[in-house]
C-alpha positions as CSV (number, residue, x, y, z in Angstrom):
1,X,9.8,7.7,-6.8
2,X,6.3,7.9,-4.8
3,X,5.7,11.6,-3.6
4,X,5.3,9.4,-0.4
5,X,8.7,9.2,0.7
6,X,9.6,12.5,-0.4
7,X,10.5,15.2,1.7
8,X,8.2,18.4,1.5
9,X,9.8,21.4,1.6
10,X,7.3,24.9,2.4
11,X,8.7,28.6,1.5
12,X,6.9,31.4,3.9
13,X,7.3,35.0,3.9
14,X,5.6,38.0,3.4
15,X,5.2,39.4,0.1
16,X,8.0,40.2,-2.5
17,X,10.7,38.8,-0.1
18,X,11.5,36.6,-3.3
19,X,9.9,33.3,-2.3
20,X,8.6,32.6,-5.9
21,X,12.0,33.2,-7.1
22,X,13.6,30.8,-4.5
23,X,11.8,27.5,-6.0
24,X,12.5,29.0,-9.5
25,X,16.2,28.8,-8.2
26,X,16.1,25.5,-6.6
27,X,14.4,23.9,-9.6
28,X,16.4,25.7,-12.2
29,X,13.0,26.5,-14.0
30,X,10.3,29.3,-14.4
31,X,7.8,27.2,-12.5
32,X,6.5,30.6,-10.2
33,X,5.6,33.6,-11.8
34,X,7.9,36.4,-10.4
35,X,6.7,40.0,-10.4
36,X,7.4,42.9,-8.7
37,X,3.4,42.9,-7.7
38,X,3.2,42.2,-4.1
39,X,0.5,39.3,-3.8
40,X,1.7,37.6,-7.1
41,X,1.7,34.5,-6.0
42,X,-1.8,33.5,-5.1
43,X,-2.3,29.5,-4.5
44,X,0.7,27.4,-3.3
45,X,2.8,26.2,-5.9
46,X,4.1,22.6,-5.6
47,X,6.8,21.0,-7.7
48,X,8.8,17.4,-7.3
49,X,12.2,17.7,-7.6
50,X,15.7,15.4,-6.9
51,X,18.1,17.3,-5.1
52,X,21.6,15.6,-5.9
53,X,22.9,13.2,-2.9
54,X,19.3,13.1,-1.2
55,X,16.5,12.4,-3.6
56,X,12.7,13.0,-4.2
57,X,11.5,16.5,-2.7
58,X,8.3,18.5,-3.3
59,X,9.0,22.1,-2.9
60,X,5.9,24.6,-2.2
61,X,5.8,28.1,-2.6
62,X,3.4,30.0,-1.0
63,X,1.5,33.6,-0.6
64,X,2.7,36.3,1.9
65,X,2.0,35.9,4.9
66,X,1.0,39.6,5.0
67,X,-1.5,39.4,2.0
68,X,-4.3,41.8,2.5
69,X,-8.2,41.9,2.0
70,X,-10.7,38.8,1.8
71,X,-8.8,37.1,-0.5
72,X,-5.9,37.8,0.6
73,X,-6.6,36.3,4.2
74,X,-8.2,32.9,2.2
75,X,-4.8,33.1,0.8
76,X,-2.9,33.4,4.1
77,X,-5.5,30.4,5.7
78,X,-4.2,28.2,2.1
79,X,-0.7,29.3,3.6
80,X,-0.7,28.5,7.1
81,X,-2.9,24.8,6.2
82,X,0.9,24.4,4.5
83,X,2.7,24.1,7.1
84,X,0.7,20.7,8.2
85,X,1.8,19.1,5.0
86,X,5.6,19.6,5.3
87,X,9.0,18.1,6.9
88,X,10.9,21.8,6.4
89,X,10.1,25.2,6.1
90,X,12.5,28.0,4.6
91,X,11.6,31.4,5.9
92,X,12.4,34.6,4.0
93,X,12.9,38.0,5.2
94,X,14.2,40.8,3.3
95,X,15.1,44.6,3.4
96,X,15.8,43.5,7.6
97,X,11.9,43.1,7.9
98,X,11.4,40.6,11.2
99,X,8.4,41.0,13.4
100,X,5.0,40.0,14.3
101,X,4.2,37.7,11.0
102,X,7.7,35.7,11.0
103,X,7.3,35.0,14.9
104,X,3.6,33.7,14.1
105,X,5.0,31.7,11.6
106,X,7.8,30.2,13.8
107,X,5.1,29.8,16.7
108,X,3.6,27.1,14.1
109,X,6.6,25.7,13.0
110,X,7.2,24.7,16.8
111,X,3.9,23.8,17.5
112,X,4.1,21.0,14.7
113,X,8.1,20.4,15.1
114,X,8.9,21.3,12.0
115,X,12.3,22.1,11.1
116,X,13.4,25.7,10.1
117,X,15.7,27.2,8.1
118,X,16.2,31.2,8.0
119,X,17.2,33.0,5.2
120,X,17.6,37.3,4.4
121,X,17.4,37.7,1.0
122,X,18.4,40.6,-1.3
123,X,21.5,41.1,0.3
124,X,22.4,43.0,-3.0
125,X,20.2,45.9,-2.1
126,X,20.2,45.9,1.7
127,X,22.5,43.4,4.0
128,X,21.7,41.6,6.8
129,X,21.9,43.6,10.0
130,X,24.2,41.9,12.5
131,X,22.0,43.3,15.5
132,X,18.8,41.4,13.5
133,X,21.1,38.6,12.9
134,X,22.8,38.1,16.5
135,X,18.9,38.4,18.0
136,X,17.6,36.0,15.6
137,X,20.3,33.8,16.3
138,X,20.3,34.0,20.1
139,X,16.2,34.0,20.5
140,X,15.5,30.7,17.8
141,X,19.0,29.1,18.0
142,X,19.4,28.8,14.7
143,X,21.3,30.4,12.3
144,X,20.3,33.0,9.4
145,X,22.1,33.6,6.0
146,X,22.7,36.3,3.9
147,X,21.8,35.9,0.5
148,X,20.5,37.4,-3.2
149,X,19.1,34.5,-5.6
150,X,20.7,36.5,-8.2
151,X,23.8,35.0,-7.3
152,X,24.0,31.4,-8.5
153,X,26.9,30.4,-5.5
154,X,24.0,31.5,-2.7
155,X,21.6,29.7,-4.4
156,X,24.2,26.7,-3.9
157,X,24.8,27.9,-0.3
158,X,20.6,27.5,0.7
159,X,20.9,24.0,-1.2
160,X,23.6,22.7,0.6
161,X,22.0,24.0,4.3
162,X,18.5,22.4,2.9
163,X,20.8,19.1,2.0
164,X,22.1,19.5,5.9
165,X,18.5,19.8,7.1
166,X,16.9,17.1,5.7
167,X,19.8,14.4,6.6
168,X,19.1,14.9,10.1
169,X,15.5,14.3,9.1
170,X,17.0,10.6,7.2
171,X,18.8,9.8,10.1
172,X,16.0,9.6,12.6
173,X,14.0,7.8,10.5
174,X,13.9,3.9,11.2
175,X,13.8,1.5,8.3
176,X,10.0,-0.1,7.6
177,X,11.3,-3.7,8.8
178,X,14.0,-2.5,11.1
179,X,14.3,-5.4,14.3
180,X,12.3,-7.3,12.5
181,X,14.3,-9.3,9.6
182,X,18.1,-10.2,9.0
183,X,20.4,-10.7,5.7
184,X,18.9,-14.1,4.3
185,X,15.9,-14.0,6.1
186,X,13.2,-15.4,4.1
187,X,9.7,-13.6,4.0
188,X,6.5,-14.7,2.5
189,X,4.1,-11.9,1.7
190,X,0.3,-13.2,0.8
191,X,-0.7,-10.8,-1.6
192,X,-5.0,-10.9,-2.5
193,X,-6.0,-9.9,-5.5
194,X,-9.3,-8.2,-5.2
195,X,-11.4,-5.2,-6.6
196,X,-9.3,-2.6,-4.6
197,X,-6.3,-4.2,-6.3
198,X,-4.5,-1.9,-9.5
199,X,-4.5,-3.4,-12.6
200,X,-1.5,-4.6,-14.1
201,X,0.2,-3.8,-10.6
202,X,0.4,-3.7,-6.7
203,X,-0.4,-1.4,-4.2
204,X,2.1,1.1,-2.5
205,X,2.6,-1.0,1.2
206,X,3.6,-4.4,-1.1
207,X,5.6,-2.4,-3.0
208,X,7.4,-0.5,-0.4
209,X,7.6,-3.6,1.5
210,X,8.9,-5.6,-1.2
211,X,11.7,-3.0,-1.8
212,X,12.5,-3.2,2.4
213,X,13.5,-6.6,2.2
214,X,15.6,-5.9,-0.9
215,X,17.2,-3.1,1.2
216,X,17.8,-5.8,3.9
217,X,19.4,-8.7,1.9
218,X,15.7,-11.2,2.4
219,X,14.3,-13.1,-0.3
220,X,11.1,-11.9,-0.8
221,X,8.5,-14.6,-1.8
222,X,5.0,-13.2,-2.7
223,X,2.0,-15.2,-3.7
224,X,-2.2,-14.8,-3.2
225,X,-4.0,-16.6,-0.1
226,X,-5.4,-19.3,-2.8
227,X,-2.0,-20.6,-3.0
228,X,-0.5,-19.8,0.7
229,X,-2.0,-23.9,1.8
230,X,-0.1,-25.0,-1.6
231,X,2.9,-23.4,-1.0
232,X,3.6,-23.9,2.8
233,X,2.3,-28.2,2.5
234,X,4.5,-28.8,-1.0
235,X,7.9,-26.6,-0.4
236,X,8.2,-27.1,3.4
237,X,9.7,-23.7,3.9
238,X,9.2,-22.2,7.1
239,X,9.5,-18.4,6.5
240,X,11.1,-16.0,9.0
241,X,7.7,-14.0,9.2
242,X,4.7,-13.5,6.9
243,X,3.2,-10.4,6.0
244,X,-0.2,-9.9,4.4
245,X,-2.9,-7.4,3.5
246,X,-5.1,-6.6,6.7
247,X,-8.7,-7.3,4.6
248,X,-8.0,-10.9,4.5
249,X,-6.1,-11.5,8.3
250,X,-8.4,-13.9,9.1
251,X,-8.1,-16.4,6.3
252,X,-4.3,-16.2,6.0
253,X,-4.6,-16.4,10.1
254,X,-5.9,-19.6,10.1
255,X,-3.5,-21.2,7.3
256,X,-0.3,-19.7,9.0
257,X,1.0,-22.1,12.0
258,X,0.9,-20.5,15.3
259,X,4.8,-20.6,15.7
260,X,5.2,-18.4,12.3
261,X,5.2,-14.7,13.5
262,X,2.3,-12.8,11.3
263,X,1.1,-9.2,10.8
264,X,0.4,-6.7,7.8
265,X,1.3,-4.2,5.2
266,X,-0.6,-1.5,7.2
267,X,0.5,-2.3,10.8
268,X,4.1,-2.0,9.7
269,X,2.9,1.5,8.5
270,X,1.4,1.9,11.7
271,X,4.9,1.6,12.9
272,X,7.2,3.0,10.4
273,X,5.6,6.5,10.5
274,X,2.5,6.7,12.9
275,X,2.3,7.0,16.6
276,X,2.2,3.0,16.7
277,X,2.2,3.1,20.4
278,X,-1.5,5.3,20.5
279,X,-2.4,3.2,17.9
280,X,-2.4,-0.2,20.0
281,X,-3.8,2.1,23.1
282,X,-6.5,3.1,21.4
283,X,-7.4,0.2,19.4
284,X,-9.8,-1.5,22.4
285,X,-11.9,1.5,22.0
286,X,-13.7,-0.1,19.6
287,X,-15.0,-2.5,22.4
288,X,-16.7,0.3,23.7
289,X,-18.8,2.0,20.9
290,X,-22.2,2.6,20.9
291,X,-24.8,3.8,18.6
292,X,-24.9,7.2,17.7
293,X,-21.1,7.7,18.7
294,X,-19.2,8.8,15.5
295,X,-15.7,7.1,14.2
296,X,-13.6,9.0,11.9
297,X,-11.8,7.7,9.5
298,X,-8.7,8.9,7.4
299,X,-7.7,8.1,4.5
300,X,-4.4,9.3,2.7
301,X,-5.1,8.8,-1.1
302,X,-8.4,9.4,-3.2
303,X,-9.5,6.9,-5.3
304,X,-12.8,5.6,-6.7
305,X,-14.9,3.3,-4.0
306,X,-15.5,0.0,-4.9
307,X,-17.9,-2.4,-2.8
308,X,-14.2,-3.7,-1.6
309,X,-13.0,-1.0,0.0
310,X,-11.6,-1.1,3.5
311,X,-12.5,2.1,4.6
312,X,-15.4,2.6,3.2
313,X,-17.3,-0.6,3.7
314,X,-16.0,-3.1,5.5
315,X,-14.3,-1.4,8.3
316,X,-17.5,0.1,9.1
317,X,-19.5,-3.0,8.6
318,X,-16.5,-5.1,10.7
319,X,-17.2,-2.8,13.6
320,X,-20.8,-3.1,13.4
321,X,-20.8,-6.8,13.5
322,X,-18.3,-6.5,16.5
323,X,-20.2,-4.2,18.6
324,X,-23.6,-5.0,17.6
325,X,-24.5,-1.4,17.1
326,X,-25.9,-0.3,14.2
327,X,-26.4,3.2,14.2
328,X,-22.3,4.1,14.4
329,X,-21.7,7.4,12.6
330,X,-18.9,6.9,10.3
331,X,-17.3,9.6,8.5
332,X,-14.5,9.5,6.1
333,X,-12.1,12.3,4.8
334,X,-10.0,11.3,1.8
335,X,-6.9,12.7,0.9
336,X,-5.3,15.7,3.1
337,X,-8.7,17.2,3.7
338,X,-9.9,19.2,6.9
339,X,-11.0,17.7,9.4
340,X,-14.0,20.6,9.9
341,X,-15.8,19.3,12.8
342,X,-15.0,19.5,16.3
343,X,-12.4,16.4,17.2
344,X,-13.6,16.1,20.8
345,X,-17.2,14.5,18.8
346,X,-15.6,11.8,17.9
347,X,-15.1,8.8,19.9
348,X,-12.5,7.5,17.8
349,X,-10.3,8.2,15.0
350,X,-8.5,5.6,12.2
351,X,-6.1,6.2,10.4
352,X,-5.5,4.7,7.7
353,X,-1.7,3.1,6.9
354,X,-0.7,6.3,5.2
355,X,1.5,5.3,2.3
356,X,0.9,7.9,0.5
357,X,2.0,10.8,3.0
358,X,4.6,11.6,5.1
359,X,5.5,10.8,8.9
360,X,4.9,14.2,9.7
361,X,1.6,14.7,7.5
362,X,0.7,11.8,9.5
363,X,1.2,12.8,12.9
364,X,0.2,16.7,12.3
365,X,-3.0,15.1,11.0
366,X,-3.7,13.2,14.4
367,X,-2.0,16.1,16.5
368,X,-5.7,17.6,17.5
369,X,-7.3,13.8,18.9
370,X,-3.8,12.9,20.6
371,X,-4.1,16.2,22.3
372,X,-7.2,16.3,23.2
373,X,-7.1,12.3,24.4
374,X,-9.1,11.4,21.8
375,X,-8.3,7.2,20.9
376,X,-6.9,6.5,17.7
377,X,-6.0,3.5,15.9
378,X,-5.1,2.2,12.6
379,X,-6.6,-0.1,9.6
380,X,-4.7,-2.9,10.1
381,X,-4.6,-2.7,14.5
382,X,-8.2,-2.6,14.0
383,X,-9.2,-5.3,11.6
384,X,-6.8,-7.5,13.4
385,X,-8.7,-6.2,17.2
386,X,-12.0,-6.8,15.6
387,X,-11.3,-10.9,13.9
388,X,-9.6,-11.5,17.1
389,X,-5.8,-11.9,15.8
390,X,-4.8,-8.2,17.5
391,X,-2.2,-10.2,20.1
392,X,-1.1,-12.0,16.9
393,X,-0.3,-9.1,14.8
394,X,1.9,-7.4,17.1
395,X,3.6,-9.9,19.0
396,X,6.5,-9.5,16.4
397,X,6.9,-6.0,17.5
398,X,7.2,-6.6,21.1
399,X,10.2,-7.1,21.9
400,X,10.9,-4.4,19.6
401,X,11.1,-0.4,20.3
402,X,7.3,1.1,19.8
């Protein structure tokens, strides 16, 4: 299973409170070192795991939050850049230590609605103060348990209130195809096969696409846009909907009949896990660019550029055809890195469809340009808005909840 769809799972505290031995714990292996040492653990520590009845997690362990010195506060800055990444965070206290570096922490848990759990570890030297407890309780509405990780049963007790946590998370989130296909359904999905393409494989969207329409009793029928003409003039079948990759809209545009609904891998992305509704807002933006504005563009993964690639290439060189300006600033930032220039010199940001990160990397990632009114958009809205085909792409999700 794709780290993708897993949830991510941050441990914060202050030093010795027994985070490292937490995810040592939950994974049932030595995978932090656990010392006595305040400021052990240095970098964050990730590991994939599959908790029983829920699935894929990655669970991160991180420095104190009180770390001291110049590394200690590049350590605390590594710390705090966690909390973008992740769907729940588990805070530790100990010895009945609360104050000003748990209610910072909290403060950014709520500022990028993530999901906390509390836990007041060691109980086996010093219990949980039921003054402490009641406050906690009362001022964050949450509750707080008492536990030492040297006893195997609380160790059980944290996984089954981190099992509790994260089906609330399942249950808001809506399937990739939801409104948009029944049981029989059948779906063609035009598939190019091109220098961005994986050898010996496809990419993530086709797959998780392809897996979708499993999940929803279709029949999944995928073929390359050299055969799509073939296909639809020898078998006569009209599918329920066609899906295809956003570089080549135009072409399969042109072969699909008007009456067939149409749109792409990346716009159901867009949807599934992006703020889909900004996305189309900002989209027409693009209309309005002019040189020496600069576009920002994310990417999730990190990969080798080819002369193929969307983001790299032919976005840019789609826009610049489009707008007839040539001296667009384009900058790209691969993977989860930092955005390190201010977001309000940008006049646009696109994001790519982010299959390999999560809704909430996704949306704490554009949280500083929706804030600060800045239009964003994604691949496949865009490359659709800029070959004319943007009505097109989403008129299958109109009727449909944004």
């Amino acid at each position: 299973m794709a780290k993708e769809s897993s949830i991510h799972i941050g441990i914060f505290g202050r030093r010795n409170c027994g985070k490292s031995s937490l995810i040592n714990s939950i994974t049932g292996q030595d995978i932090a070192i656990v010392s006595d040492i305040p400021g052990t653990t240095t970098d964050p520590v990730k590991k994939s795991i599959e908790i029983l009845g829920i699935g894929p997690c990655v669970v991160i362990d991180t420095a104190g939050i009180d770390d001291e010195g110049n590394l200690g506060k590049l350590r605390i800055k590594k710390t705090i850049q966690v909390i973008q990444h992740i769907d729940i965070a588990i805070l530790m206290i100990a010895y009945n230590q609360f104050g000003d570096y748990e209610k910072e922490l909290i403060s950014l848990f709520k500022k990028y609605k993530i999901t906390f759990i509390l836990i007041h570890n060691k109980n086996d030297i010093e219990k949980l103060n039921i003054i402490l407890q009641n406050q906690l309780q009362s001022e964050y509405n949450t509750s707080i348990i008492d536990v030492s990780l040297k006893n195997n049963n609380d160790t059980n007790s944290i996984i089954e209130i981190i099992k509790e946590a994260i089906s609330t998370l399942h249950n808001k989130r809506k399937n990739l195809l939801e409104g948009l296909v029944s049981p029989k359904d059948i779906v063609l999905l035009v598939v190019p096969i091109d220098t961005e393409a994986p050898e010996g494989r496809l990419i993530l969207p086709q797959v998780q696409t392809i897996r979708s329409l499993l999940d929803n009793h279709c029949i999944a029928i995928t073929l390359k846009e050299t055969e799509l003409a073939f296909f639809l003039n020898t078998t006569l079948i009209k599918p329920k909907i066609v899906i295809t990759d956003s570089s080549i809209f135009n072409t399969v545009a042109k072969i699909i009949p008007l009456e067939i609904p149409l749109t792409g891998f990346s716009i159901l992305l867009a949807r599934h896990k992006g703020p889909f509704s900004e996305y189309i807002k900002g989209v027409s933006k693009i209309s309005n660019l002019k040189d020496g504005d600069k576009v920002l563009i994310l990417e999730s993964c990190t990969h080798q550029v080819s002369c193929d690639d969307i983001g790299r290439y032919k976005l840019p060189q789609w826009i610049k055809n489009y707008t007839g300006q040539n001296n667009i600033i384009f900058e790209v930032i691969s993977g989860l890195g930092t955005i390190t220039r201010d977001i309000t010199e940008y006049a646009i940001v696109i994001q790519c469809g982010g299959c390999m990160i999560t809704e909430k990397q996704i949306f704490s990632r554009l949280k500083d340009a929706l804030d600060n009114n800045i239009p964003i958009t994604n691949y496949g809205l865009a490359i659709a808005y800029l070959h004319g085909i943007f009505e097109r792409a989403i008129e299958p999700f109109k009727s449909l909840s944004l």
